[in-house]
HTML snippet that shows the backbone in 3Dmol.js (N, CA, C, O; Angstrom):
<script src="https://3Dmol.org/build/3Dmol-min.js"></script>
<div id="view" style="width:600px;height:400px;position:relative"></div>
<script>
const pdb = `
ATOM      1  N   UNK A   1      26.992 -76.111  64.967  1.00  0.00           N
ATOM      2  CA  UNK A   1      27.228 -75.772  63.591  1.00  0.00           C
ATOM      3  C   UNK A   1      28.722 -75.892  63.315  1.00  0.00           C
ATOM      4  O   UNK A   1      29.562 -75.371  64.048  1.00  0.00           O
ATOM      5  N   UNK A   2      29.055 -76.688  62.093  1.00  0.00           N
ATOM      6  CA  UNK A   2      30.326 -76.571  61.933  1.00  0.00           C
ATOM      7  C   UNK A   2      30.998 -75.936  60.872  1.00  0.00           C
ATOM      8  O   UNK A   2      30.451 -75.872  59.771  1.00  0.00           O
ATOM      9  N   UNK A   3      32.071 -75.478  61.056  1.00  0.00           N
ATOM     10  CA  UNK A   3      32.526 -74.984  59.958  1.00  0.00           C
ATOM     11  C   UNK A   3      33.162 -76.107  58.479  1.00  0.00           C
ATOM     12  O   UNK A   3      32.809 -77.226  58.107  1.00  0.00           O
ATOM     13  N   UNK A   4      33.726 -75.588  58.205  1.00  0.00           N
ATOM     14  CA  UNK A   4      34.020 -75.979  56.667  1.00  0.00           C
ATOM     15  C   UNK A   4      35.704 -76.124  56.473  1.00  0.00           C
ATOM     16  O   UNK A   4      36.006 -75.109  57.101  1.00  0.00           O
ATOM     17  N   UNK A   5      36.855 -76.622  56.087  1.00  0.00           N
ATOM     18  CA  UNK A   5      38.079 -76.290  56.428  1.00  0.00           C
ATOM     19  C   UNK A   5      38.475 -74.665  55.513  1.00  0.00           C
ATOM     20  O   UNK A   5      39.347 -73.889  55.903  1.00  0.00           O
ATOM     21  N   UNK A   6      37.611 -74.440  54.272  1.00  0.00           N
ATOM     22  CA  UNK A   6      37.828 -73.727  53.688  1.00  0.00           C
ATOM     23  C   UNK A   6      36.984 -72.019  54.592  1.00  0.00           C
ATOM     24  O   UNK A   6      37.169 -70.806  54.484  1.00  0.00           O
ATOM     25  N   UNK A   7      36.168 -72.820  55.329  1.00  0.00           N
ATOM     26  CA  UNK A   7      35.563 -71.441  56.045  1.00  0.00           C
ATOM     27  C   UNK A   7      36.504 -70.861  57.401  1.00  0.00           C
ATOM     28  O   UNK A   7      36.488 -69.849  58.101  1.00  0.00           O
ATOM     29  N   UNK A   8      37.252 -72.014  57.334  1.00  0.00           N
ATOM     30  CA  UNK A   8      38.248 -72.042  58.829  1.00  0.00           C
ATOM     31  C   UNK A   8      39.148 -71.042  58.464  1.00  0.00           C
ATOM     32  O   UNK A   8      39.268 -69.913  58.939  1.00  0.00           O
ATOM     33  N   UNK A   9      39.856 -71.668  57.433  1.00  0.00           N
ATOM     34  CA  UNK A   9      41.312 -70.799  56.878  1.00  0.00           C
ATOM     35  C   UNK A   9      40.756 -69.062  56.377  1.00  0.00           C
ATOM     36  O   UNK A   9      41.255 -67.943  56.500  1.00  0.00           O
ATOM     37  N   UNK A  10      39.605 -69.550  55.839  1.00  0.00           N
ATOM     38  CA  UNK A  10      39.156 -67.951  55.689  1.00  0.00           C
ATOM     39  C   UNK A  10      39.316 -67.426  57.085  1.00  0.00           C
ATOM     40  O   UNK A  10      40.157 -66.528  57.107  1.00  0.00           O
ATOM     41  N   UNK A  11      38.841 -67.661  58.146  1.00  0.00           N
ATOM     42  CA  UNK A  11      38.472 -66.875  59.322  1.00  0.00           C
ATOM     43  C   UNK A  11      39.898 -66.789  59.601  1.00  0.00           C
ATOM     44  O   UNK A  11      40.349 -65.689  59.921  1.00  0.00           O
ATOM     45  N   UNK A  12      40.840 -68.021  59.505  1.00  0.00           N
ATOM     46  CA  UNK A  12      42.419 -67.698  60.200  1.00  0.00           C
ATOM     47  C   UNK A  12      43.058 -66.514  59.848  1.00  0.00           C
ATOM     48  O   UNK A  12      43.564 -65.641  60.554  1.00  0.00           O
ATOM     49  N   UNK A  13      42.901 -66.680  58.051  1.00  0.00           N
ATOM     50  CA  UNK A  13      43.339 -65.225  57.576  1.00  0.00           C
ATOM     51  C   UNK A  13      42.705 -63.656  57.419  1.00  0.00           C
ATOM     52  O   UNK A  13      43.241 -62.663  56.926  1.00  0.00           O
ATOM     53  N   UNK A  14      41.495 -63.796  57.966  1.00  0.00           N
ATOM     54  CA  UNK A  14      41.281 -62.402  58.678  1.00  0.00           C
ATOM     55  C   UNK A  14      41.705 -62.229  59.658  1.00  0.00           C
ATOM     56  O   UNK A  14      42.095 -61.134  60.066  1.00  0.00           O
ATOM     57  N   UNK A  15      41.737 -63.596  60.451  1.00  0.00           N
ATOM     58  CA  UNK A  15      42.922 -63.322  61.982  1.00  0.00           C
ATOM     59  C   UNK A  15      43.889 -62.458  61.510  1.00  0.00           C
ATOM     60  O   UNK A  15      44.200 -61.279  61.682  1.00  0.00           O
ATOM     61  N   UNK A  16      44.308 -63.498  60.798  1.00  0.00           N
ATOM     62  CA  UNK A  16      46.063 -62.731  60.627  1.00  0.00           C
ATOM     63  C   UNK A  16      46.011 -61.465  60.213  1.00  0.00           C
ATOM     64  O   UNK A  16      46.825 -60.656  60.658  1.00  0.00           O
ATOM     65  N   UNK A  17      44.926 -61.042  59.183  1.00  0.00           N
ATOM     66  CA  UNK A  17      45.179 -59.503  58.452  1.00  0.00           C
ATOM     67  C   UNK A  17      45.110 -59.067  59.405  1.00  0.00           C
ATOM     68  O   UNK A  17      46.253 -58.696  59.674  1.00  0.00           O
ATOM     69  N   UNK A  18      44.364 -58.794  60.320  1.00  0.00           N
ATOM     70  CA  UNK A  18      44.071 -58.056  61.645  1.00  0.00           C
ATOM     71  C   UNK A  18      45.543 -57.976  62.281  1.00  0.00           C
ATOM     72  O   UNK A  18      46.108 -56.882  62.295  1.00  0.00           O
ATOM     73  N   UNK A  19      46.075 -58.930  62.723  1.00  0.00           N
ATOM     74  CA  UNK A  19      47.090 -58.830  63.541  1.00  0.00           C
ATOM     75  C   UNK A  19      48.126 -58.317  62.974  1.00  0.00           C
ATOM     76  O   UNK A  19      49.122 -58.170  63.682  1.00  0.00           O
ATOM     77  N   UNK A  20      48.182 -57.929  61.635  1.00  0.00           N
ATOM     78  CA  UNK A  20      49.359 -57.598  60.530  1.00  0.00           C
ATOM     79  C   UNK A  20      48.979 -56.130  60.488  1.00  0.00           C
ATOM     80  O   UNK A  20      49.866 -55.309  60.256  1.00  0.00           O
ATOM     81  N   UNK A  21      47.425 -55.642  60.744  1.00  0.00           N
ATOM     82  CA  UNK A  21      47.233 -54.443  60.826  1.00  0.00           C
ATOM     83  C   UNK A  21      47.460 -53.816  62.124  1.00  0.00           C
ATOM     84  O   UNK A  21      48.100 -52.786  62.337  1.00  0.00           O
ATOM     85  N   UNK A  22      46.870 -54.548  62.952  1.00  0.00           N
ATOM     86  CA  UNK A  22      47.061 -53.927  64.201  1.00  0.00           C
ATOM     87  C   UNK A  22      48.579 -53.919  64.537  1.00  0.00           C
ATOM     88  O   UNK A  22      48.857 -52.728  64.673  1.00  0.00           O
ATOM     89  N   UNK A  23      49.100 -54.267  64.631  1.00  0.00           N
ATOM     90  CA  UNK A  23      51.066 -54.108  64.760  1.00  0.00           C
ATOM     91  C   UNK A  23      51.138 -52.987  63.980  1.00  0.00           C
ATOM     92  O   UNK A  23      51.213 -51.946  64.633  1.00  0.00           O
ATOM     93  N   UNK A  24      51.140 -52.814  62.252  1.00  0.00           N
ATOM     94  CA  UNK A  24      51.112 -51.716  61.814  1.00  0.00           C
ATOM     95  C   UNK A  24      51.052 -50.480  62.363  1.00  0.00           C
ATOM     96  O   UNK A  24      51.944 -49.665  62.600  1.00  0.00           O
ATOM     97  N   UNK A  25      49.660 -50.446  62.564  1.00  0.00           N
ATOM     98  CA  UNK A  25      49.441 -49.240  63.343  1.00  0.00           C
ATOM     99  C   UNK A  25      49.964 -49.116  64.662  1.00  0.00           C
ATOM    100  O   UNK A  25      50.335 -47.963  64.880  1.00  0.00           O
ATOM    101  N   UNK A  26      50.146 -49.995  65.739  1.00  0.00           N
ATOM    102  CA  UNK A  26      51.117 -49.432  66.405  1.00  0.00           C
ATOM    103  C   UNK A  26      52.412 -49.152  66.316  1.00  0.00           C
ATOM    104  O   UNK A  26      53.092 -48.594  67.178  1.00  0.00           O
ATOM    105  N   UNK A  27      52.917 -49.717  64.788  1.00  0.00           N
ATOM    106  CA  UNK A  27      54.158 -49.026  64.962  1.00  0.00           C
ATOM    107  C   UNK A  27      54.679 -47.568  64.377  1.00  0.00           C
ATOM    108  O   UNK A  27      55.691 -46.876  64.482  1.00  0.00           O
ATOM    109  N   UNK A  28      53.085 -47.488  63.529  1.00  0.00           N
ATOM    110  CA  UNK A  28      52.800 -45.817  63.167  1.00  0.00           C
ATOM    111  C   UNK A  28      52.898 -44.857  64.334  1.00  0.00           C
ATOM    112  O   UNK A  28      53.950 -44.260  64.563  1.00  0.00           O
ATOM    113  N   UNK A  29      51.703 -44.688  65.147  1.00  0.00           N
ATOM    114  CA  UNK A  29      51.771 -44.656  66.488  1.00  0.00           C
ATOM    115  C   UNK A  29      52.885 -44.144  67.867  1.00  0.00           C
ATOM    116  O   UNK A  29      52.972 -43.199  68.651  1.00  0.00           O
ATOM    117  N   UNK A  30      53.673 -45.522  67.543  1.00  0.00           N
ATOM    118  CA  UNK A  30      55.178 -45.404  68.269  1.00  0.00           C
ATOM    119  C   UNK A  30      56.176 -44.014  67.458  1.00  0.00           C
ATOM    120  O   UNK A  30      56.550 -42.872  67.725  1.00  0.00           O
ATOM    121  N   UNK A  31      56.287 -45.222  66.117  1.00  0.00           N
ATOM    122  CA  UNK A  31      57.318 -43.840  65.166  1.00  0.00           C
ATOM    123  C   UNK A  31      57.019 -42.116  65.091  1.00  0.00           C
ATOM    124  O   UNK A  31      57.940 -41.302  65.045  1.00  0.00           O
ATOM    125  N   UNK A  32      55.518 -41.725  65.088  1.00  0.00           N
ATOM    126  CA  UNK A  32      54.858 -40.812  65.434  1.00  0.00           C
ATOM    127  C   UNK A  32      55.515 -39.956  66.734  1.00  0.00           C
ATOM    128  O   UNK A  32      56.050 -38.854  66.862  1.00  0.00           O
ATOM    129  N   UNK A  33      55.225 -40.913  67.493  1.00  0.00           N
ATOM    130  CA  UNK A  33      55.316 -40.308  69.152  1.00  0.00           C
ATOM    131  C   UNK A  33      56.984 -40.103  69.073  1.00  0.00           C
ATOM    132  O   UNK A  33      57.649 -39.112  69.372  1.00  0.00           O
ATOM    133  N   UNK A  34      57.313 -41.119  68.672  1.00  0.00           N
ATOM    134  CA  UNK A  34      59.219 -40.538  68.561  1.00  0.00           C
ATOM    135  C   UNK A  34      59.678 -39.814  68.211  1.00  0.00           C
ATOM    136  O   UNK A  34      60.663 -39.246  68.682  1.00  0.00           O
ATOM    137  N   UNK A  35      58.960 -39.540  67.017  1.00  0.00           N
ATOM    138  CA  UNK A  35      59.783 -38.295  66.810  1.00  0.00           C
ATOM    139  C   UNK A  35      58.486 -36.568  66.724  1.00  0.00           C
ATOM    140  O   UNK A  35      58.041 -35.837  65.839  1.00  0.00           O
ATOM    141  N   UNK A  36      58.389 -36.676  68.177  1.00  0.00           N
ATOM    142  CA  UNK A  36      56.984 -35.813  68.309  1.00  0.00           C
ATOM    143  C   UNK A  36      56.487 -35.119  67.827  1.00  0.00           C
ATOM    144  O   UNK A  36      56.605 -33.916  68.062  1.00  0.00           O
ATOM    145  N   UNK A  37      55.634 -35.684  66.850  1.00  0.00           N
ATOM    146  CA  UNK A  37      54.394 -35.393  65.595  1.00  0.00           C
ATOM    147  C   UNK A  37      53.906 -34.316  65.977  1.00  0.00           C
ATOM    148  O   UNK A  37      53.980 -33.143  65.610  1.00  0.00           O
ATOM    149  N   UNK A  38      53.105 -35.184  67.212  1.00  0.00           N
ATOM    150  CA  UNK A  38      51.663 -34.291  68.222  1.00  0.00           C
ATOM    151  C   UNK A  38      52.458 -33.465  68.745  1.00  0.00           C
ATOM    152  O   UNK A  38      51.966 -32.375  68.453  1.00  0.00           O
ATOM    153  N   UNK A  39      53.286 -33.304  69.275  1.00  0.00           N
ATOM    154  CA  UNK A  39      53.768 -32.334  69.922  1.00  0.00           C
ATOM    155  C   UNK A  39      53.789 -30.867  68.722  1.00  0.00           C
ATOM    156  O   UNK A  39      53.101 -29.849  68.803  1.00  0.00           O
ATOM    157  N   UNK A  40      54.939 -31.263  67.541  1.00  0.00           N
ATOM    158  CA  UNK A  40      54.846 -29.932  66.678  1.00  0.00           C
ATOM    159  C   UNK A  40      53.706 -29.784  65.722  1.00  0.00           C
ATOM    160  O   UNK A  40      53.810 -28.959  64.814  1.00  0.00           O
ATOM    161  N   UNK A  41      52.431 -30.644  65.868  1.00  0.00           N
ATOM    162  CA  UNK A  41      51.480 -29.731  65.196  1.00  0.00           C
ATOM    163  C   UNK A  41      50.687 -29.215  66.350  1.00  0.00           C
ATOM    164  O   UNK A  41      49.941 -28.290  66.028  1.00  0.00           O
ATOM    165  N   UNK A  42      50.645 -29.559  67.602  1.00  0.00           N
ATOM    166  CA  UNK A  42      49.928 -28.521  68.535  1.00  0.00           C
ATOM    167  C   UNK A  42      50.366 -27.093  68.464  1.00  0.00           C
ATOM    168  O   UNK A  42      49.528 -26.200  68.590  1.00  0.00           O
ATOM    169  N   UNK A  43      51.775 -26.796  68.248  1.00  0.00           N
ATOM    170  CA  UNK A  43      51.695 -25.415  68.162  1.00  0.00           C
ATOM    171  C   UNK A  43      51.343 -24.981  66.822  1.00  0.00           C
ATOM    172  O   UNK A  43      51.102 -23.776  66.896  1.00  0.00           O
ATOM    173  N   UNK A  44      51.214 -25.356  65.752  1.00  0.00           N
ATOM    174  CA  UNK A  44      50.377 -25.009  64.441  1.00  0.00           C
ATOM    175  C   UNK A  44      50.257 -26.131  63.270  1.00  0.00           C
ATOM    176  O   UNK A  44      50.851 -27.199  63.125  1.00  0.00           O
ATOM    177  N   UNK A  45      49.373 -25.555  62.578  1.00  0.00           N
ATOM    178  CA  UNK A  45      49.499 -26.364  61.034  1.00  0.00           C
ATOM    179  C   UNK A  45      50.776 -26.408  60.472  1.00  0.00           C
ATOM    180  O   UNK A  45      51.224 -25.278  60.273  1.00  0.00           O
ATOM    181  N   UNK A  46      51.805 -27.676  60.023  1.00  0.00           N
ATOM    182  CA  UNK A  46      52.824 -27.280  59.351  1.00  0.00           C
ATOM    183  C   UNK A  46      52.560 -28.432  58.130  1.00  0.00           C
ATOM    184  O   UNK A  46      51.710 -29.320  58.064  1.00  0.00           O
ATOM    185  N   UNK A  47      53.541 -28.080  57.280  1.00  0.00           N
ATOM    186  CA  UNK A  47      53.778 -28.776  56.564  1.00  0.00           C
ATOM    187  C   UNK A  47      54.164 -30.019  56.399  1.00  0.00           C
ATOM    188  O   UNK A  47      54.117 -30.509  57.527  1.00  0.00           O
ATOM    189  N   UNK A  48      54.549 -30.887  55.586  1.00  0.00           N
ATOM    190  CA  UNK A  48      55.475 -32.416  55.830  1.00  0.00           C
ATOM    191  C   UNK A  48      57.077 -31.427  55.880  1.00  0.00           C
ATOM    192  O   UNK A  48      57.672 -31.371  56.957  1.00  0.00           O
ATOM    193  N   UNK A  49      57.507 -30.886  54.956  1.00  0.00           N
ATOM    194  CA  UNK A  49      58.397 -30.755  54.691  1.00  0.00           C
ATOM    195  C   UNK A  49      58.887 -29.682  56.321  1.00  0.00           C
ATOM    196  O   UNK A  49      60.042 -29.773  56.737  1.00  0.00           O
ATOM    197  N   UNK A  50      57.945 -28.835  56.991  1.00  0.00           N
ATOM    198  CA  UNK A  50      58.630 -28.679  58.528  1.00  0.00           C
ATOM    199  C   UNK A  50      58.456 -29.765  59.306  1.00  0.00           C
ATOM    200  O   UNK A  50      59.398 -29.987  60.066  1.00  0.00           O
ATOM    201  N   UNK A  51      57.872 -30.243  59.337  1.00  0.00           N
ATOM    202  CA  UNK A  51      57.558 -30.793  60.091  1.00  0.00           C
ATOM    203  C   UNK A  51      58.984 -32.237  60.198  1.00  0.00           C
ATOM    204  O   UNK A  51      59.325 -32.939  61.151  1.00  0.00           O
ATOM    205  N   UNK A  52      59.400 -32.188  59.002  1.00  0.00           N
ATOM    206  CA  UNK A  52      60.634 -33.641  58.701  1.00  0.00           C
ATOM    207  C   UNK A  52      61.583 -32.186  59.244  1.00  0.00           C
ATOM    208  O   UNK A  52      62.421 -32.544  60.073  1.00  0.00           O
ATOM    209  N   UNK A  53      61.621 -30.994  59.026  1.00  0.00           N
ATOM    210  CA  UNK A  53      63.017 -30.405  59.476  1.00  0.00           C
ATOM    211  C   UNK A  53      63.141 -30.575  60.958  1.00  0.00           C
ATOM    212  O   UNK A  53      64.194 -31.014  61.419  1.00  0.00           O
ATOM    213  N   UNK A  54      61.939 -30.194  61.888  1.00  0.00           N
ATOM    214  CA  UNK A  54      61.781 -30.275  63.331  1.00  0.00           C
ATOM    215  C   UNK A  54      61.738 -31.466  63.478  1.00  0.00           C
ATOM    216  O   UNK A  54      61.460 -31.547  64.675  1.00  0.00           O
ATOM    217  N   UNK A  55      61.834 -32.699  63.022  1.00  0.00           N
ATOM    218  CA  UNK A  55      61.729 -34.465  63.144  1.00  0.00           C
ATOM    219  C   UNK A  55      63.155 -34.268  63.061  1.00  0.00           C
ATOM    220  O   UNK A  55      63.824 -35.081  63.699  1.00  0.00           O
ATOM    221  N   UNK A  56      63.579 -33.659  62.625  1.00  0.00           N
ATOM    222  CA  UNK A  56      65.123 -34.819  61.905  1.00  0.00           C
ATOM    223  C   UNK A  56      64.781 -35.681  60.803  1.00  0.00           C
ATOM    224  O   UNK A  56      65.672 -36.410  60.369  1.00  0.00           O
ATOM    225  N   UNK A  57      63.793 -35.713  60.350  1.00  0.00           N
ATOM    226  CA  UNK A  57      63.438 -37.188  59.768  1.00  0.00           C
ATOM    227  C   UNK A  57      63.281 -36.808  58.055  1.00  0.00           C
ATOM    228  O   UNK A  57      63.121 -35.621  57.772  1.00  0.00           O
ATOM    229  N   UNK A  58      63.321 -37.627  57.159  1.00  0.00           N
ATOM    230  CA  UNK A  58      63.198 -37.646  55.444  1.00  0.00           C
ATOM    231  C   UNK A  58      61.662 -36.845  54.953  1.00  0.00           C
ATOM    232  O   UNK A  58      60.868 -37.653  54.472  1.00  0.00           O
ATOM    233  N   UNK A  59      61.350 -35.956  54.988  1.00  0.00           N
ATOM    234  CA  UNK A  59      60.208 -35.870  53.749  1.00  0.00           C
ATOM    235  C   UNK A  59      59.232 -36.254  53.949  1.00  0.00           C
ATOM    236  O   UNK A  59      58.262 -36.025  54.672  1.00  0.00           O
ATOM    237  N   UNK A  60      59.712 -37.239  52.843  1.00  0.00           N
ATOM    238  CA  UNK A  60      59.111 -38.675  52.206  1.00  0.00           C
ATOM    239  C   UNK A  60      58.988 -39.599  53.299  1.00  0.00           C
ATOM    240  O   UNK A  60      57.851 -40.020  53.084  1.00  0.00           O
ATOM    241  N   UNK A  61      59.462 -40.307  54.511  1.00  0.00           N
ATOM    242  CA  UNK A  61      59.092 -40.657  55.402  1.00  0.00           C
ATOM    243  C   UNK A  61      57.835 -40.340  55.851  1.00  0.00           C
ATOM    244  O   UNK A  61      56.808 -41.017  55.892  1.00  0.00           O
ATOM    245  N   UNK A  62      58.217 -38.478  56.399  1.00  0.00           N
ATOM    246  CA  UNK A  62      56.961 -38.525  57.554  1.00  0.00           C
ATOM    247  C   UNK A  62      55.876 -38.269  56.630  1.00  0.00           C
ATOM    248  O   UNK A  62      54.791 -37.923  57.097  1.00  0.00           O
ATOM    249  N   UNK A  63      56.051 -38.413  55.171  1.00  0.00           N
ATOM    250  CA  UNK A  63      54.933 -38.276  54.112  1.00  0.00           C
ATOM    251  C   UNK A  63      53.807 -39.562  54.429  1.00  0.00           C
ATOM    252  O   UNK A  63      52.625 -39.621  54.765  1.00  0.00           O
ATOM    253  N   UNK A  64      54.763 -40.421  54.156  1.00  0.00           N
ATOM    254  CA  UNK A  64      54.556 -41.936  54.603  1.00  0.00           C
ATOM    255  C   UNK A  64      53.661 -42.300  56.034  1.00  0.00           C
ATOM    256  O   UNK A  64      52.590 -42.901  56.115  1.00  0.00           O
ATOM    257  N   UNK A  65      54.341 -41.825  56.913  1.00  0.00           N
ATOM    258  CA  UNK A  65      54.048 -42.513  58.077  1.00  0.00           C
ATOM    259  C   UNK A  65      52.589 -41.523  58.245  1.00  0.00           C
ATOM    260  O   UNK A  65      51.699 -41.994  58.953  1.00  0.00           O
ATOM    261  N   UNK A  66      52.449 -40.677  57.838  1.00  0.00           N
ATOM    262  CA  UNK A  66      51.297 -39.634  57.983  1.00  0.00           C
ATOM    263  C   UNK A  66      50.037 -40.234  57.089  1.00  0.00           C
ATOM    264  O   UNK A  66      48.977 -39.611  57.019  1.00  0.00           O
TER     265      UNK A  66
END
`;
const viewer = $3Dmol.createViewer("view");
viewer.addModel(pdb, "pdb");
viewer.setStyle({}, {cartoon: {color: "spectrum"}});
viewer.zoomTo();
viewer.render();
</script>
């Protein structure tokens, strides 16, 4: 069975979304672990706004990356 060139490029560019997502998320992931997310909500529920004071990090960032 063959494909089509227009069925090809379709399939290339779900390749690509995929690979544009998957990087994404690992670099959620990474940025997460850096500035240890998991670590300060294991000891409780906090907020964005503690949670960026114990990060070091903007807000609005770990609003973002969350």
């Amino acid at each position: 069975m063959s494909n089509t060139i227009q069925e090809q490029q379709k399939l290339a560019a779900e390749l690509i979304d995929r690979f544009v997502i998957d990087l994404w998320r690992s670099q959620v992931i990474y940025a997460a672990a850096k500035l240890d997310i998991a670590d300060y909500l294991a000891i409780r529920p906090m907020t964005i706004d503690e949670l960026a004071k114990h990060a070091g990090a903007d807000a609005t960032s770990i609003y973002r990356l969350l």
